[in-house]
TORPA-4810 file (N, C-alpha, C, O; in nm, 3 decimals):
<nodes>
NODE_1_1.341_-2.629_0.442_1.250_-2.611_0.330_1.134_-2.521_0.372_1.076_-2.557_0.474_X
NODE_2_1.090_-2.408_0.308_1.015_-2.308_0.311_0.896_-2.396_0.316_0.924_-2.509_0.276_X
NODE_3_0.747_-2.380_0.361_0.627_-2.392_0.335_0.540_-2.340_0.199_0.535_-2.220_0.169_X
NODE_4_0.503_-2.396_0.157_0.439_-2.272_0.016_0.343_-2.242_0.079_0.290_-2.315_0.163_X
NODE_5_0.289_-2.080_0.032_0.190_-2.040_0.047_0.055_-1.995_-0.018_0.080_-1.924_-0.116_X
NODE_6_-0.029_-2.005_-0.005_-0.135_-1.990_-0.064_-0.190_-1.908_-0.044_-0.216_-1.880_0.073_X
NODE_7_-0.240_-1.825_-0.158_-0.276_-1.723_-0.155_-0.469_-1.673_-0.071_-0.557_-1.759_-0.075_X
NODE_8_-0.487_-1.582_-0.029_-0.608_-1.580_0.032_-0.662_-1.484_-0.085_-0.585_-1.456_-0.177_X
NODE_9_-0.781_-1.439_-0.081_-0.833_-1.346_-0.097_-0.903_-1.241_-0.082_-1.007_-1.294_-0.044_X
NODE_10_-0.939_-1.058_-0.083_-1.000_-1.017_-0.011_-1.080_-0.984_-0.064_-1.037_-0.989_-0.179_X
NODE_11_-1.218_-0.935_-0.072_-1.316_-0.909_-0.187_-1.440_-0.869_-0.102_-1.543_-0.935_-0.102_X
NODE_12_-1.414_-0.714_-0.006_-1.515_-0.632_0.019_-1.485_-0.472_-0.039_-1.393_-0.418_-0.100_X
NODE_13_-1.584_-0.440_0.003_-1.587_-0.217_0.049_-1.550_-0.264_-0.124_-1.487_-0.177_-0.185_X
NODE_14_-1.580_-0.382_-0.197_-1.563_-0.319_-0.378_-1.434_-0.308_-0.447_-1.408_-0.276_-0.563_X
NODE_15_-1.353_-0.346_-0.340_-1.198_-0.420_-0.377_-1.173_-0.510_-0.368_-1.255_-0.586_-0.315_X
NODE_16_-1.003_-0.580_-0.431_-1.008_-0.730_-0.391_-0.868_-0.727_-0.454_-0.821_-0.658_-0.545_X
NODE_17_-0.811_-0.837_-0.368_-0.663_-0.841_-0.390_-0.637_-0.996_-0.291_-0.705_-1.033_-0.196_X
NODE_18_-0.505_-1.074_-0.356_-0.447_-1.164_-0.280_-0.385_-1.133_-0.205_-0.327_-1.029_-0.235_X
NODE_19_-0.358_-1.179_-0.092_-0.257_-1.235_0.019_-0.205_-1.329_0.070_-0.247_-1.444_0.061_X
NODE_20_-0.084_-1.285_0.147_-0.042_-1.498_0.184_-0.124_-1.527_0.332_-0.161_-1.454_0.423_X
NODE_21_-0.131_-1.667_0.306_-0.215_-1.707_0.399_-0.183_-1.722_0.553_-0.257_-1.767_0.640_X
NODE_22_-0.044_-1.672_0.565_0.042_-1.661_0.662_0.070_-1.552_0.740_0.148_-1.538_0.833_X
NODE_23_-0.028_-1.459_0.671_-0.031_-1.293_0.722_-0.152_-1.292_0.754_-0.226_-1.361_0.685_X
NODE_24_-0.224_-1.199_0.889_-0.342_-1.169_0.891_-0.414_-1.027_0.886_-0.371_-0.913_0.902_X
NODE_25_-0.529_-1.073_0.859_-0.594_-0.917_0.781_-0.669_-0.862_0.874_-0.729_-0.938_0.950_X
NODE_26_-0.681_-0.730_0.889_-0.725_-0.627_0.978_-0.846_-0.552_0.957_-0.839_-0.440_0.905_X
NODE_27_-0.940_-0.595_0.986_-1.082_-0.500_0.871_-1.143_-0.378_0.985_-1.253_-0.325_0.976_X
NODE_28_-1.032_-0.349_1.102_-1.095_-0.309_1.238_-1.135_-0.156_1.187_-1.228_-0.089_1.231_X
NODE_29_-1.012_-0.104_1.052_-1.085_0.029_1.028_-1.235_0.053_0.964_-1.327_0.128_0.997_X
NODE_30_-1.216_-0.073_0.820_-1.324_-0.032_0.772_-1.468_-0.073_0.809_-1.569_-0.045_0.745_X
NODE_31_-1.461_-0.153_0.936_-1.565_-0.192_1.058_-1.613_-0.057_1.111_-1.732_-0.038_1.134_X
NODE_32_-1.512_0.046_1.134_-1.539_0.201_1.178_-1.580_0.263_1.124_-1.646_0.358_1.168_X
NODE_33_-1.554_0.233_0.978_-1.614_0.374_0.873_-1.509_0.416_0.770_-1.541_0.494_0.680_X
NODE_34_-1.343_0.352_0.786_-1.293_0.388_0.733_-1.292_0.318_0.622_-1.282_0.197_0.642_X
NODE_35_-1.299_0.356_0.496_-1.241_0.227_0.408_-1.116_0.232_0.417_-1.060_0.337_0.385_X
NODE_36_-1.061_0.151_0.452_-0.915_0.090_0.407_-0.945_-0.052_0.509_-1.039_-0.061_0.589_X
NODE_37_-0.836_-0.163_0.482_-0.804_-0.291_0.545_-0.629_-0.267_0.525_-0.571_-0.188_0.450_X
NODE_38_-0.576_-0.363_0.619_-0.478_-0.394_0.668_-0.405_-0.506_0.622_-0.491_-0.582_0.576_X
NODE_39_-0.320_-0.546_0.613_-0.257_-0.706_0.641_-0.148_-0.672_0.651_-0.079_-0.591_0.590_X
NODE_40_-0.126_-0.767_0.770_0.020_-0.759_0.846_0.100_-0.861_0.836_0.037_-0.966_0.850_X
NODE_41_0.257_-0.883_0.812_0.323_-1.004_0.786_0.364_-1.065_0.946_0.352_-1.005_1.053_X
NODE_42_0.421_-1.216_0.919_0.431_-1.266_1.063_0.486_-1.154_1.139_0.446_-1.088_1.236_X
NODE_43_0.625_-1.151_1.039_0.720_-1.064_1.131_0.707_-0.893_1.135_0.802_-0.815_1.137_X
NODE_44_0.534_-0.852_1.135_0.507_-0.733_1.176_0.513_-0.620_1.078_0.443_-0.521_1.099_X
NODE_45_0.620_-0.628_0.931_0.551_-0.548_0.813_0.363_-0.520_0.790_0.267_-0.582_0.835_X
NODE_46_0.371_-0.423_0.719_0.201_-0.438_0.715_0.175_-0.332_0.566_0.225_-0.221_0.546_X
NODE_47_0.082_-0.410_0.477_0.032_-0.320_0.387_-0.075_-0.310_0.367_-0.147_-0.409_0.361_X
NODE_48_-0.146_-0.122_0.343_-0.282_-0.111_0.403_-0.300_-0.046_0.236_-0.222_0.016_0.164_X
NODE_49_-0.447_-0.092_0.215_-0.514_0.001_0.113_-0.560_0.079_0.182_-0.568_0.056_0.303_X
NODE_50_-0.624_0.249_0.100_-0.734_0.292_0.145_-0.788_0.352_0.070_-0.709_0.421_0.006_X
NODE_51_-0.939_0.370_0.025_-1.000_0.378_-0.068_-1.035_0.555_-0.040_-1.020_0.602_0.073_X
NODE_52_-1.077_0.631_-0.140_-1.099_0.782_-0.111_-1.208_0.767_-0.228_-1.240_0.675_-0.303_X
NODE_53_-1.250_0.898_-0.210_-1.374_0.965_-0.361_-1.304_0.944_-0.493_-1.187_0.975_-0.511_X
NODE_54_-1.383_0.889_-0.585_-1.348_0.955_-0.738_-1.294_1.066_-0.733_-1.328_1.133_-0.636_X
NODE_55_-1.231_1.104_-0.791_-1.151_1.258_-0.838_-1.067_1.291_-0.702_-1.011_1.397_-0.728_X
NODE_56_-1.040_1.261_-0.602_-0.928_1.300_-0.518_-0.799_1.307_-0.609_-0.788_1.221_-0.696_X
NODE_57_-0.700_1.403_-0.596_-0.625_1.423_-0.628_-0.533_1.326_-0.583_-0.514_1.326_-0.461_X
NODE_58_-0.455_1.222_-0.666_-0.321_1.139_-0.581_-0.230_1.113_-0.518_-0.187_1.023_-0.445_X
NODE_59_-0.186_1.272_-0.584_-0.088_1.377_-0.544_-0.082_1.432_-0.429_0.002_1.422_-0.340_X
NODE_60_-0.143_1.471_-0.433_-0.209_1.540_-0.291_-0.224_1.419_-0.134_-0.186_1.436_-0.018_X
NODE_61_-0.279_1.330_-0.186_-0.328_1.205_-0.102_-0.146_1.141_-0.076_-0.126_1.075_0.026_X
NODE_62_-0.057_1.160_-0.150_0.070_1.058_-0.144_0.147_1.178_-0.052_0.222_1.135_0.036_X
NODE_63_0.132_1.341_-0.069_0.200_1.396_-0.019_0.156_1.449_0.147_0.214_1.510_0.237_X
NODE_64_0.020_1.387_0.128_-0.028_1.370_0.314_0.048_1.229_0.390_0.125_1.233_0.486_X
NODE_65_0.015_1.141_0.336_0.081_1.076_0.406_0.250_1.107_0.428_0.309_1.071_0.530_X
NODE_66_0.313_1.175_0.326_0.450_1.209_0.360_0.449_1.252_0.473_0.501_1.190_0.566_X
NODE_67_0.364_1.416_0.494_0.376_1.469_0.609_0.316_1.400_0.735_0.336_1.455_0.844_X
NODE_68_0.219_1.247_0.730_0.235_1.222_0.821_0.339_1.121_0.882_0.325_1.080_0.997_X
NODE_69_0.388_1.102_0.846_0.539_1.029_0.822_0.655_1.103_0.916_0.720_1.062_1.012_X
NODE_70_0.651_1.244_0.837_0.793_1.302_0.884_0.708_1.406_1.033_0.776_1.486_1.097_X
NODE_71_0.593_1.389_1.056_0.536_1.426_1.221_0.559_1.283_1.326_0.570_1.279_1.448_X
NODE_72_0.561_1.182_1.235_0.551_1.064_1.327_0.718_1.032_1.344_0.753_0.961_1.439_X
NODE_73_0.801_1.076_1.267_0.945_1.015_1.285_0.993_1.127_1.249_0.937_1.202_1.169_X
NODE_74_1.128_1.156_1.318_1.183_1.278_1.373_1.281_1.293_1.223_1.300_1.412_1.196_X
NODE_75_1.346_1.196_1.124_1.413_1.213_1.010_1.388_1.108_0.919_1.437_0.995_0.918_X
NODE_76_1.296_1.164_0.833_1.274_1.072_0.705_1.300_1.102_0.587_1.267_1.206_0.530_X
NODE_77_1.377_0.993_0.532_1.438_1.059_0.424_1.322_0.999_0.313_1.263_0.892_0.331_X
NODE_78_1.299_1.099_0.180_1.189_1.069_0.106_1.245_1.065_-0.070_1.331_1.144_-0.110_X
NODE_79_1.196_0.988_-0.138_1.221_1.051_-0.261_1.083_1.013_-0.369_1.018_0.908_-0.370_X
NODE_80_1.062_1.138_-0.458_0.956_1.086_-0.508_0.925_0.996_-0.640_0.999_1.016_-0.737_X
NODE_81_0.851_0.924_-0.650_0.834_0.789_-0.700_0.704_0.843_-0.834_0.587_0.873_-0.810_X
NODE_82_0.754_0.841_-0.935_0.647_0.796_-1.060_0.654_0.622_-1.147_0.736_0.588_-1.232_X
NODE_83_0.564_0.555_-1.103_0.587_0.433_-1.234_0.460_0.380_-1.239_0.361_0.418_-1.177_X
NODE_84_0.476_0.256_-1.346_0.316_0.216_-1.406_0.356_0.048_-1.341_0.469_-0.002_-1.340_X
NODE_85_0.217_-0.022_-1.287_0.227_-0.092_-1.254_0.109_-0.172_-1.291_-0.001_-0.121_-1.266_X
NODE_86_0.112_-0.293_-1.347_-0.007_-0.341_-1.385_-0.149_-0.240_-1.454_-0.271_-0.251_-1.441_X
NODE_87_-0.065_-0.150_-1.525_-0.093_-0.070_-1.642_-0.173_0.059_-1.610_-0.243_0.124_-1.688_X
NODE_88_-0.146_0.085_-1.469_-0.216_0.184_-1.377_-0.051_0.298_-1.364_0.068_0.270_-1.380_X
NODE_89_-0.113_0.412_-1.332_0.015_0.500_-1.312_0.006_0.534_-1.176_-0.105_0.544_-1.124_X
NODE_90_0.118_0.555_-1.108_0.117_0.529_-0.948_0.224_0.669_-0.942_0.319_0.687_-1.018_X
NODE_91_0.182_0.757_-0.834_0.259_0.834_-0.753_0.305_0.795_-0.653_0.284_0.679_-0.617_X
NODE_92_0.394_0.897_-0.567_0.421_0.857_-0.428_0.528_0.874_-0.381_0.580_0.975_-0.428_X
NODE_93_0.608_0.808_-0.290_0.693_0.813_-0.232_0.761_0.696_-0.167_0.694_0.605_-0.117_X
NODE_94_0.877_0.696_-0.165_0.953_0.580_-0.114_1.016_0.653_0.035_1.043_0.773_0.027_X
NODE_95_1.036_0.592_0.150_1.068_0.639_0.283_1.169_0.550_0.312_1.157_0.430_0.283_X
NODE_96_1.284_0.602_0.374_1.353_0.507_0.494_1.385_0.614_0.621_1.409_0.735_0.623_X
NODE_97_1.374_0.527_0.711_1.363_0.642_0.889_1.380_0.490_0.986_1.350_0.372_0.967_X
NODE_98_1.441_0.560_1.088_1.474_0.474_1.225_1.358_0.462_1.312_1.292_0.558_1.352_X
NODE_99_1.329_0.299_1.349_1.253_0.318_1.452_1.281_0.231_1.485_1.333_0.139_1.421_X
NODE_100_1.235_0.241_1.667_1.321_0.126_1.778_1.471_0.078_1.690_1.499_-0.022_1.624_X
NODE_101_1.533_0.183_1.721_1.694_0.213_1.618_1.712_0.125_1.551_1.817_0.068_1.580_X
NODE_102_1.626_0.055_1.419_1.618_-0.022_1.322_1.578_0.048_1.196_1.488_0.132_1.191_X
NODE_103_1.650_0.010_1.099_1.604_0.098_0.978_1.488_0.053_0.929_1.445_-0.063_0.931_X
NODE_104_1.427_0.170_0.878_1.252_0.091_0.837_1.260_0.159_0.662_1.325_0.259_0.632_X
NODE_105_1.187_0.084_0.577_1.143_0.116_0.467_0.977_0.128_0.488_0.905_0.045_0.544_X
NODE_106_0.945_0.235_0.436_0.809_0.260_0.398_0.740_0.268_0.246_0.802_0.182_0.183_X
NODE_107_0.682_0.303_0.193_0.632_0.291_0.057_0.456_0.318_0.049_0.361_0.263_0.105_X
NODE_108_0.466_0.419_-0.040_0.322_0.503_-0.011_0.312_0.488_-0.231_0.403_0.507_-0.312_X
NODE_109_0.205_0.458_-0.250_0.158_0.497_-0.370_-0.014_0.550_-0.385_-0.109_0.503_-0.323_X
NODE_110_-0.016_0.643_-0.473_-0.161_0.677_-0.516_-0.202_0.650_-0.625_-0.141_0.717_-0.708_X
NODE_111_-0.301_0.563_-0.684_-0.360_0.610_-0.781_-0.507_0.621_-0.829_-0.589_0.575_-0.749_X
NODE_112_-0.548_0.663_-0.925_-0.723_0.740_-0.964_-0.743_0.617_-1.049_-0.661_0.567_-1.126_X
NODE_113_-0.889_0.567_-1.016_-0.935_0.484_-1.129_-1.080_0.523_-1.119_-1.126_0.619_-1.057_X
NODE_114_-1.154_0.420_-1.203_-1.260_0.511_-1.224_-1.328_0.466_-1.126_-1.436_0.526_-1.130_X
NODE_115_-1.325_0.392_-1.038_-1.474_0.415_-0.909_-1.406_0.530_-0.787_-1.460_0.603_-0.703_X
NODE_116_-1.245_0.504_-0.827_-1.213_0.549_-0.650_-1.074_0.614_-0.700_-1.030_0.604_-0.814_X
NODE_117_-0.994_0.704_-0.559_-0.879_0.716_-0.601_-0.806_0.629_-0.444_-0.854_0.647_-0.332_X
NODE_118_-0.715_0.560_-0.465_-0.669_0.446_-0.397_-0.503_0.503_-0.356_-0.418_0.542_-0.436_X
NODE_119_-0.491_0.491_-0.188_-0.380_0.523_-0.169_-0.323_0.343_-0.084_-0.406_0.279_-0.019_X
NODE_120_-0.157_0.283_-0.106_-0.190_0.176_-0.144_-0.051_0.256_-0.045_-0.006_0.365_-0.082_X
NODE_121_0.011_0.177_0.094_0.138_0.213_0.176_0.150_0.104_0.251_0.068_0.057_0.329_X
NODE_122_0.322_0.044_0.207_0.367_-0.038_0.320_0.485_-0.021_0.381_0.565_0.054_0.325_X
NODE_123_0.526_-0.086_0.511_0.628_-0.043_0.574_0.714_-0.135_0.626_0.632_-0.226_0.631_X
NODE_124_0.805_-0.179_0.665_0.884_-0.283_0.706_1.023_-0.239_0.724_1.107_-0.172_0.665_X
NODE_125_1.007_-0.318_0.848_1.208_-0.318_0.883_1.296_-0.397_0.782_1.269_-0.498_0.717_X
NODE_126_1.397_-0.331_0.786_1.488_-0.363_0.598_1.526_-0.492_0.590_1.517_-0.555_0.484_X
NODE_127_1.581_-0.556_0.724_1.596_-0.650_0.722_1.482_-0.820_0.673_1.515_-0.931_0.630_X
NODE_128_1.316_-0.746_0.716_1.250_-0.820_0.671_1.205_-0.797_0.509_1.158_-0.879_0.430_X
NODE_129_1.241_-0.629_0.487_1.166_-0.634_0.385_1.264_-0.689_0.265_1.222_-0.676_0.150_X
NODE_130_1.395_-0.751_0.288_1.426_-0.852_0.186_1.355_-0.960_0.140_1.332_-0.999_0.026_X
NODE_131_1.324_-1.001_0.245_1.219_-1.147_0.218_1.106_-1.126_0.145_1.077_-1.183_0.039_X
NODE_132_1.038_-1.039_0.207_0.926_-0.993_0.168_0.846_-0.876_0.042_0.727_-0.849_0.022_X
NODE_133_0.981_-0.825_-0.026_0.929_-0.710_-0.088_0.849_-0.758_-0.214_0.767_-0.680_-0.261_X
NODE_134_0.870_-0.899_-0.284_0.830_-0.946_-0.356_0.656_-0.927_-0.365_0.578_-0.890_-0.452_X
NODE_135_0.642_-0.984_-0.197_0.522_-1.034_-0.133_0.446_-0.944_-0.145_0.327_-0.966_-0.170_X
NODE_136_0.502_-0.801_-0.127_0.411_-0.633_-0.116_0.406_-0.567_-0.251_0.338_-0.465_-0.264_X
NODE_137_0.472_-0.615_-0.352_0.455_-0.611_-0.522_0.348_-0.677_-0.559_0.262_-0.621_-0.628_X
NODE_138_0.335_-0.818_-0.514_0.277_-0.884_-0.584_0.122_-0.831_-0.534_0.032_-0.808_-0.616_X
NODE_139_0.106_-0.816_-0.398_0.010_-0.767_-0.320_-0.058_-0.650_-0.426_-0.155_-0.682_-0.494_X
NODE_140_-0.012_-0.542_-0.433_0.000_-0.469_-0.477_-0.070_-0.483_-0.666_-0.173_-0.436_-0.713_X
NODE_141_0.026_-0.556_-0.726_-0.042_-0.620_-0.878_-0.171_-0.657_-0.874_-0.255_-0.610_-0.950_X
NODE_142_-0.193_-0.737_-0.792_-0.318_-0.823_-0.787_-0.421_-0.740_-0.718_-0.517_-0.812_-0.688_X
NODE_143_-0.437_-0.623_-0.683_-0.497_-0.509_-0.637_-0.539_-0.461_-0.769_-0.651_-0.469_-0.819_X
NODE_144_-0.404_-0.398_-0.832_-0.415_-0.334_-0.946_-0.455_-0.389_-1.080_-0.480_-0.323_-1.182_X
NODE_145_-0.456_-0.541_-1.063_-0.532_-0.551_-1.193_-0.676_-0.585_-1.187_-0.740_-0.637_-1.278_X
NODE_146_-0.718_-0.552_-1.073_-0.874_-0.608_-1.047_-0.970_-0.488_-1.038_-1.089_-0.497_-1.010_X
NODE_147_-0.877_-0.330_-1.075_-0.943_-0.208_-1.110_-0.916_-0.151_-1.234_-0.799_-0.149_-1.273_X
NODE_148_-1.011_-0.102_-1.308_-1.032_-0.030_-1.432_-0.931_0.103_-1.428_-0.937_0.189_-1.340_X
NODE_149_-0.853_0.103_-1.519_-0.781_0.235_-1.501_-0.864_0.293_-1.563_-0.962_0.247_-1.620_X
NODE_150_-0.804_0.474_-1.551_-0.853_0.559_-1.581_-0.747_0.624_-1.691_-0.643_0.670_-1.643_X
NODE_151_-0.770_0.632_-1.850_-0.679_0.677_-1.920_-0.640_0.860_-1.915_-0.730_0.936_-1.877_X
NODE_152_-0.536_0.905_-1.945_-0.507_1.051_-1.887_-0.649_1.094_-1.995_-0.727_1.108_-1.901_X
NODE_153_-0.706_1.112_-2.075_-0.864_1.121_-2.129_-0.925_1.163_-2.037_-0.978_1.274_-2.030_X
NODE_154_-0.926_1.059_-1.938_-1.051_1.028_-1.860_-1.105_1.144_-1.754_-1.218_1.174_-1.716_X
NODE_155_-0.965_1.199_-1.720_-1.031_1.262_-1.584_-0.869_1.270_-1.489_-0.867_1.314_-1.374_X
</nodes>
């Protein structure tokens, strides 16, 4: 029988989102200067926000991290990703690539709201990210409904 988990919460740098209480959170960047935080699952998946300026382009922000992706791993295969998620519109990219000869899934989204433009990427070996992909959706929702979208109007 599974343990239930309970959700934590994070609520600095002007964001805020749940997590399970079974994963731990990483604030070592935005201790540096960076905004973004971390949380990593037992078994070593990890999904990071990171916060940028108003008006950054998303696009732009989803297709950097591609290229840092395919500098860090020698063949990544990519395809690009449009959908709406908790009523926000998300760019990006979906990844799978070998590492320590295990297949890995990655997952990069951007999107603009009105304080910030938010690039939102997680990664996991395939085998965990069965268990878990739920866990990095839901992560993910509960991010996204705790920011104001920005209607195509807006900006």
């Amino acid at each position: 029988m599974k343990a239930t988990l309970m959700p934590l919460e994070y609520r600095k740098l002007d964001i805020h989102f749940q997590y399970p209480d079974n994963w731990t959170l990483d604030e070592e960047d935005a201790a540096a200067g960076s905004k973004s935080v971390t949380v990593y699952s037992p078994g070593g998946a990890f999904w990071t926000l990171s916060i940028h300026p108003p008006g950054t382009d998303p696009a732009r922000l989803s297709e950097a991290a591609l290229e840092a992706m395919r500098e860090e791993y020698k063949e990544v295969e990519s395809e690009e990703v449009h959908e709406t998620l908790a009523g926000h519109d998300l760019i990006g990219h979906d990844l799978n690539f070998y590492y320590l000869d295990l297949t890995n899934t990655a997952w990069v989204r951007s999107v603009q709201a009105e304080r910030a433009t938010y690039t939102i990427f997680h990664q996991a070996e395939d085998r965990e990210l069965k268990e878990i992909e739920p866990v990095l959706r839901a992560m993910t929702v509960s991010f996204l409904s705790s920011i104001k979208a920005l209607g195509f109007w807006d900006g």
